[in-house]
C-alpha positions in Angstrom: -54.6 80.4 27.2 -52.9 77.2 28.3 -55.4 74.8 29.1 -55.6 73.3 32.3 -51.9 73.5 32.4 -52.1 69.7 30.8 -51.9 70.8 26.9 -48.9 70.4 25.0 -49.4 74.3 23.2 -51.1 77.3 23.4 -54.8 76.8 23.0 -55.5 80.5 20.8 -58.9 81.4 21.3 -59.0 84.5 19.6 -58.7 83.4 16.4 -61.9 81.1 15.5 -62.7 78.9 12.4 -65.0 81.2 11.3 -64.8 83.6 8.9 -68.0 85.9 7.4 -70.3 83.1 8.9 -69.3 80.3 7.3 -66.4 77.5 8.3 -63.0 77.8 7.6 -61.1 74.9 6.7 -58.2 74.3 8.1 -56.9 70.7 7.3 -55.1 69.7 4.0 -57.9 67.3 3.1 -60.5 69.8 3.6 -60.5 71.1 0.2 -61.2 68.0 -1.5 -64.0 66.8 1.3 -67.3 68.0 -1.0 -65.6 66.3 -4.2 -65.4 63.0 -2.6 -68.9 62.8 -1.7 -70.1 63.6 -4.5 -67.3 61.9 -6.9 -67.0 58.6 -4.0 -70.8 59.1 -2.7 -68.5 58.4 0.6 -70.9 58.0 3.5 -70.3 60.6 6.1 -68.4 59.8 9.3 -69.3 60.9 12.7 -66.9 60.6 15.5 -67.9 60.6 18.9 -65.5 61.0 21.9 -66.8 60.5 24.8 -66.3 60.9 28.6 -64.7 57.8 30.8 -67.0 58.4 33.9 -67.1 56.1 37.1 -70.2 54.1 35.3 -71.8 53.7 32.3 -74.2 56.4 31.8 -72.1 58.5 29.0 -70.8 55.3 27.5 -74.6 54.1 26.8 -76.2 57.1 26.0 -73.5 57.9 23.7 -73.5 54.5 21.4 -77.3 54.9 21.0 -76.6 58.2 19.5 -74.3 56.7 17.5 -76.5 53.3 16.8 -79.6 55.7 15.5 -77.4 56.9 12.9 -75.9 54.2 11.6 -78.1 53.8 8.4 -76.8 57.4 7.0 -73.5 57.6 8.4 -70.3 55.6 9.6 -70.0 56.6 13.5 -66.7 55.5 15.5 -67.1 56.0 19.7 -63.4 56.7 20.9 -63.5 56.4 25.3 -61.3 55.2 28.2 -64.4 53.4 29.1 -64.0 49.6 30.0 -67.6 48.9 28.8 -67.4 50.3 25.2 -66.8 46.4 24.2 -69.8 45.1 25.3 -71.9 48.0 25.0 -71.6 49.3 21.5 -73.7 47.9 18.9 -72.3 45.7 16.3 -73.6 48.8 13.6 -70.5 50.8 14.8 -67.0 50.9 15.8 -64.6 51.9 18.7 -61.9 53.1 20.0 -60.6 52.0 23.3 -58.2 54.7 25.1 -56.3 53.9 27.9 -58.9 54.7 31.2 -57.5 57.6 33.0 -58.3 56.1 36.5 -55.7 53.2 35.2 -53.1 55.6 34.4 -53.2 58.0 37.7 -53.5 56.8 41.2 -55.1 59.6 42.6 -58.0 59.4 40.3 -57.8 55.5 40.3 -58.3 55.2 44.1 -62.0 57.4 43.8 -63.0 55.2 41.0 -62.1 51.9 42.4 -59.5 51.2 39.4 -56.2 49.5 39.4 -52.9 51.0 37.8 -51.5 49.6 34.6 -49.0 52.4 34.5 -48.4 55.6 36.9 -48.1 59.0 35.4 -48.6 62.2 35.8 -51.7 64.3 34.9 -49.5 66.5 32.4 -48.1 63.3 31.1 -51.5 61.2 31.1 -53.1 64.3 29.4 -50.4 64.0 26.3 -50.6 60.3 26.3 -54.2 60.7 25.1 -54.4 63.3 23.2 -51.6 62.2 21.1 -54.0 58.7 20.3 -57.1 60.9 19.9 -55.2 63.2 17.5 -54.1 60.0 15.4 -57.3 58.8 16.0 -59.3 62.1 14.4 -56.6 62.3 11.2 -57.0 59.3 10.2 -60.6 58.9 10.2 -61.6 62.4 9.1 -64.9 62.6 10.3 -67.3 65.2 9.2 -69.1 65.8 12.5 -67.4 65.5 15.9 -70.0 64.5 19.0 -68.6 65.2 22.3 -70.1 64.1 25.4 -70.3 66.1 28.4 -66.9 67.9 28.7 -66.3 70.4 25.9 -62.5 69.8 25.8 -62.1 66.4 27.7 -61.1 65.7 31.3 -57.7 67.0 30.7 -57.6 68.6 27.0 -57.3 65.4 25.5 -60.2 66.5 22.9 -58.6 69.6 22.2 -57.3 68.6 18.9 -60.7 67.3 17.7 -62.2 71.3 18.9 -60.4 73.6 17.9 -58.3 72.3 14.8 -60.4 69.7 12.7 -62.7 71.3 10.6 -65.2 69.6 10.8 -68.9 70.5 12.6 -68.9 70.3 16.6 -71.3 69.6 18.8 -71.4 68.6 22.4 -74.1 66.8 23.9 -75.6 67.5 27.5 -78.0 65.9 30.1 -81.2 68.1 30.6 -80.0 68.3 34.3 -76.3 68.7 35.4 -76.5 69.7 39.0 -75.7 73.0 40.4 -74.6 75.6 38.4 -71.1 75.4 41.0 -70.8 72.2 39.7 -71.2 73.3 36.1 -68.8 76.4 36.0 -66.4 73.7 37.5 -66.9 70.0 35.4 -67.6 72.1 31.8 -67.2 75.5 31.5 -64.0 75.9 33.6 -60.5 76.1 32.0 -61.3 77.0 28.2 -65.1 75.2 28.3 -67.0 78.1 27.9 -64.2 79.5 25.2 -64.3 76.4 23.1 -68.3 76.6 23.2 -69.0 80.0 22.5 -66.2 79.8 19.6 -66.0 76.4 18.4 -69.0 74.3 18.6 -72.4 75.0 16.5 -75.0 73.5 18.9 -75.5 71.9 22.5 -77.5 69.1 22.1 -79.9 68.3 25.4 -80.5 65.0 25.9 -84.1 65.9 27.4 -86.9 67.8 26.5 -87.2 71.4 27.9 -89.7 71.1 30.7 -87.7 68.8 32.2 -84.1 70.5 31.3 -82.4 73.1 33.5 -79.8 73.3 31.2 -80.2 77.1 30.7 -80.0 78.2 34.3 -76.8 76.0 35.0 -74.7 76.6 32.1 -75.9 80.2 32.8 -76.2 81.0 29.4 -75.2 83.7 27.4 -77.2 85.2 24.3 -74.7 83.2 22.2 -74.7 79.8 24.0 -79.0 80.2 24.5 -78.8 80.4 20.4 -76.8 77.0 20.3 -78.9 75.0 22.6 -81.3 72.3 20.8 -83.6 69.9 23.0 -83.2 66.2 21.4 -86.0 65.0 24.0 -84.8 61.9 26.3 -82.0 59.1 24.6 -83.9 55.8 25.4 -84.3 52.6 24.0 -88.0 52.0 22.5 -89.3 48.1 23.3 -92.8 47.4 22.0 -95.2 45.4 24.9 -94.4 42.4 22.6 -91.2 42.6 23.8 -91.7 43.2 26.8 -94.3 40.6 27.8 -91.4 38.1 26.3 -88.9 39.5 28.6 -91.5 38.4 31.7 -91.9 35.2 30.1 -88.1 34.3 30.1 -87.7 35.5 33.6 -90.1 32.9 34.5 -92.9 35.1 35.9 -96.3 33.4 36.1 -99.0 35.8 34.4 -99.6 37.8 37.7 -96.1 37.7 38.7 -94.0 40.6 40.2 -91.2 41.7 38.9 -88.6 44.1 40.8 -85.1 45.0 39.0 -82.5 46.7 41.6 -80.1 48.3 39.6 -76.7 49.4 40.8 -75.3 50.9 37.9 -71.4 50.0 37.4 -71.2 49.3 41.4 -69.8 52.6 42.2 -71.0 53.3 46.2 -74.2 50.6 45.4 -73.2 48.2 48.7 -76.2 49.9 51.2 -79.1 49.8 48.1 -78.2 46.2 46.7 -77.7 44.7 50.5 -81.1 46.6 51.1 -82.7 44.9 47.7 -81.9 41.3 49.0 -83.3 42.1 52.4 -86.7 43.3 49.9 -86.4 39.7 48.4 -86.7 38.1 51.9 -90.0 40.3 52.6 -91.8 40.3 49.6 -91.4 36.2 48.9 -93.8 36.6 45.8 -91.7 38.5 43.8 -89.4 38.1 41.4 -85.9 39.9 42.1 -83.2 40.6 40.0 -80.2 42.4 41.9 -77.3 43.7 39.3 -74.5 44.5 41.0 -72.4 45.8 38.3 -68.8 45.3 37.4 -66.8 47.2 39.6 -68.5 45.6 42.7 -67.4 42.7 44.2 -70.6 41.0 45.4 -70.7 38.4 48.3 -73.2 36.4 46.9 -73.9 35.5 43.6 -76.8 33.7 42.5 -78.2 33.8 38.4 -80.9 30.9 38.5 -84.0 30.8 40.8 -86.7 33.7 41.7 -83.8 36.2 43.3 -81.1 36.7 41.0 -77.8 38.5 42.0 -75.5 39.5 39.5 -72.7 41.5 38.2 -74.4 42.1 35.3 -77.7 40.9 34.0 -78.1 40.6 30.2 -80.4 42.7 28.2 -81.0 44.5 31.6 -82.2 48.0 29.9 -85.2 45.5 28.8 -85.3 44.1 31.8 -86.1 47.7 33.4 -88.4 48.4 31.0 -90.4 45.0 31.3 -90.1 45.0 35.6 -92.5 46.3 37.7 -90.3 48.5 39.8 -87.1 49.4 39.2 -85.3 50.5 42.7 -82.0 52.7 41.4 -79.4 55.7 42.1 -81.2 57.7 39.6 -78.6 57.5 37.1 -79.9 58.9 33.5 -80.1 55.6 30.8 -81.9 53.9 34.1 -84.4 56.2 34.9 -85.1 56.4 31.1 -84.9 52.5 29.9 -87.3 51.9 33.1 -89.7 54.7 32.1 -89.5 53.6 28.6 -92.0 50.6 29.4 -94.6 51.2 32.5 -92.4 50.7 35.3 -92.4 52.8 38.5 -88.9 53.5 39.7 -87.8 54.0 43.1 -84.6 56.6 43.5 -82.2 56.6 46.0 -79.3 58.8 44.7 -75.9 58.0 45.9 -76.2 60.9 48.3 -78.4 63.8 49.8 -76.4 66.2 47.9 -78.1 68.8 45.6 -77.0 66.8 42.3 -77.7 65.9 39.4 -79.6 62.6 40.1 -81.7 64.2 43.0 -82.6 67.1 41.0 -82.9 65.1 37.5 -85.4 62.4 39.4 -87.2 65.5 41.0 -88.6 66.7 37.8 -89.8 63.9 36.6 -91.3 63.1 39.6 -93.3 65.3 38.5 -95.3 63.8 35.8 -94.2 60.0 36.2 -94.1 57.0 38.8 -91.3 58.3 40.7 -90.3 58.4 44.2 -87.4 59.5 45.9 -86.1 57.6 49.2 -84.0 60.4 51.1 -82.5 57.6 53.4 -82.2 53.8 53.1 -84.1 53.4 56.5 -87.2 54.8 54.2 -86.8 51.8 51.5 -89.4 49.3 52.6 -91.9 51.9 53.7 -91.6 53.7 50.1 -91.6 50.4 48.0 -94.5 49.1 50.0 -96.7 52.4 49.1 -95.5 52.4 45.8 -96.3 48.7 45.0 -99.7 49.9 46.6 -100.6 52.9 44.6 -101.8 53.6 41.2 -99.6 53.2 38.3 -99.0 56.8 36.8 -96.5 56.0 33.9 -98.3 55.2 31.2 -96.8 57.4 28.5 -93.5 56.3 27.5 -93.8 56.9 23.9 -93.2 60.7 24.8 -89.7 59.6 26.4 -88.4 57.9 22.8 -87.8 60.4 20.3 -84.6 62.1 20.9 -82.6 59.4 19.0 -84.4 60.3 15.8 -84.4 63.9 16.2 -80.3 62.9 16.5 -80.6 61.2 13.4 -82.2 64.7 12.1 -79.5 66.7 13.1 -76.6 64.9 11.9 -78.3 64.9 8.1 -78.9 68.5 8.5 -75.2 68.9 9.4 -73.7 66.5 6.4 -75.9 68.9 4.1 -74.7 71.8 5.5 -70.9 70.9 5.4 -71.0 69.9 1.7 -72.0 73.4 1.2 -69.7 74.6 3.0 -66.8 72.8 1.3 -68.0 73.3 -1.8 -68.6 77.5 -2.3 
């Protein structure tokens, strides 16, 4: 199976790295891995490779996987992603690939990116994996966390799959969007291959009531066995914090606060011109408008009780210390806003049946969130929902997939240094 078309060689699925139900090792150094723990006490070394995306949603979810282990192991993040420099945490490191929108124009021109070089997808898809193969050698990792697309956008983590030996596993939202849109974004082209074959467990980044996980990757007995709920990846900030955060914003003790978040920018003009028309109507409030980077906003303003931004720092504590946060829906949002007692308003970036709509639908559910169909239905919906009651008052229950991350990446050390050493 050539996959994709983009890889350099034949990608041989039929012959696995597993033999009588235990790992074979494949590299050179693989041999002497269990010795230098034990002789070294080296610490263990997770990589994590991660998707480039239009915003920043992979990126952040991805370096506080990587942050929660960071007492137990050494974890390095390798993305195209612009952000990685200001959004991983000084208790890891990173790679910085060149961004595939930068290097084709086709895919440049739907994520808003200029060219540094032109190339073709064959030739962009060797450019990277050639890095990430350096990249994986030289830092021999021991676990390998890959976000969202099994093999990469175009193979580049093929390498990393299906010839380190190391442990594999790929980490998921609890909602992906239709199951279409799954067959085509993950399991198409050697996905489904590489994760029956080649990883041991698919990590979802939700809890199970929430997760429809099963019913879009339509699972298999043998992917169903692999699937492990984490519970939701959010940042945890005590009401100490959080009261701080008002008090640096400037609110009075009754103040309103209302964060509009726009993500990295991407299609966020019609909610963040809507959110300043908010400001003008509810003149008590405090606003803060984040544009994000790759919008180019008309007016900018960081001082005073409106605030409009490209970006706004600490703004995941800022949506868990507002009062509503009014958003596209995107994951880390919904999560860092629901993470203190603030009611969200969604309006996803369109009335399609995706993963936002469907993702803020369930939780809907069981939380203060409401979903805005059309931007003509903004005022009406923030005006009842600055009305009502205030419904999210639990979210402890949304914090505890980082350490049950933490959990999984000790039980897969141990296991490997068994592995390596019978």
């Amino acid at each position: 199976m050539v996959y994709r078309g983009y890889a350099s060689r034949n990608l041989d699925f039929s012959v696995g790295d597993r033999r009588n139900g235990r790992r074979t090792c494949l590299s050179p150094g693989c041999a002497n891995r269990a010795g230098a723990f034990v002789t070294s006490r080296r610490r263990p070394r997770v990589l994590f490779l991660v998707h480039d995306g239009r915003g920043y949603g992979h990126l952040r979810r991805a370096c506080r996987l990587a942050d929660s282990i960071s007492q137990i192991a050494c974890a390095l993040v390798v993305t195209g992603n612009e952000a990685v420099a200001s959004l991983a945490p000084a208790s890891i490191d990173y790679v910085k690939l060149p961004n595939i929108g930068r290097m084709n124009h086709d895919i440049g021109k739907r994520w808003g990116m200029s060219q540094f070089i032109e190339i073709d997808r064959t030739e962009l898809s060797r450019f990277r994996q050639t890095i990430v193969r350096g990249v994986t050698d030289a830092f021999n990792p021991d676990v390998i966390v890959i976000d969202h697309l099994p093999l990469g956008k175009f193979g580049e983590w093929s390498y990393a799959v299906l010839e380190h030996p190391s442990q594999k596993l790929l980490v998921l939202r609890p909602v992906l969007g239709t199951a279409d849109q799954t067959r085509a974004d993950i399991l198409a082209e050697g996905g489904l291959e590489a994760l029956k074959h080649y990883f041991d467990q698919i990590l979802v980044a939700g809890d199970i009531e929430s997760s429809t996980i099963i019913d879009e990757l339509q699972a298999c007995d043998i992917l169903r066995s692999k699937v492990t709920y984490l519970g939701y990846v959010t940042p945890t900030f005590s009401e100490k914090e959080r009261n701080v955060a008002r008090r640096l914003r400037g609110l009075p003790s009754n103040g309103k606060w209302i964060v509009c978040s726009g993500g990295s920018g991407h299609r966020a003009e019609q909610l963040l011109s809507a959110c300043k028309d908010l400001s003008g109507i509810y003149q008590d409030y405090f606003f803060d408008i984040a544009l994000g980077s790759r919008m180019a906003p008309s007016l900018r303003s960081r001082e005073g009780r409106v605030r409009v931004a490209s970006n706004i720092s600490q703004l995941d504590l800022a949506h868990a210390s507002a009062d509503l946060v009014i958003c596209h829906g995107g994951y880390n949002t919904l999560m860092e806003a629901l993470a203190g007692s603030a009611a969200v308003v969604v309006l996803p970036t369109s009335n399609r049946d995706d993963e936002q709509l469907r993702h803020a639908a369930i939780l809907a559910r069981s939380h203060s969130v409401e979903i805005c169909k059309s931007i003509s239905e903004l005022p009406e919906i923030v005006r009842a929902t600055l009305k009502g009651p205030r419904l999210n008052q639990n979210g402890r229950r949304l914090s505890d997939g980082r350490s049950r991350f933490a959990d999984i990446i000790r039980s897969c050390v141990a296991t490997w240094l068994i592995a390596c050493s019978t």
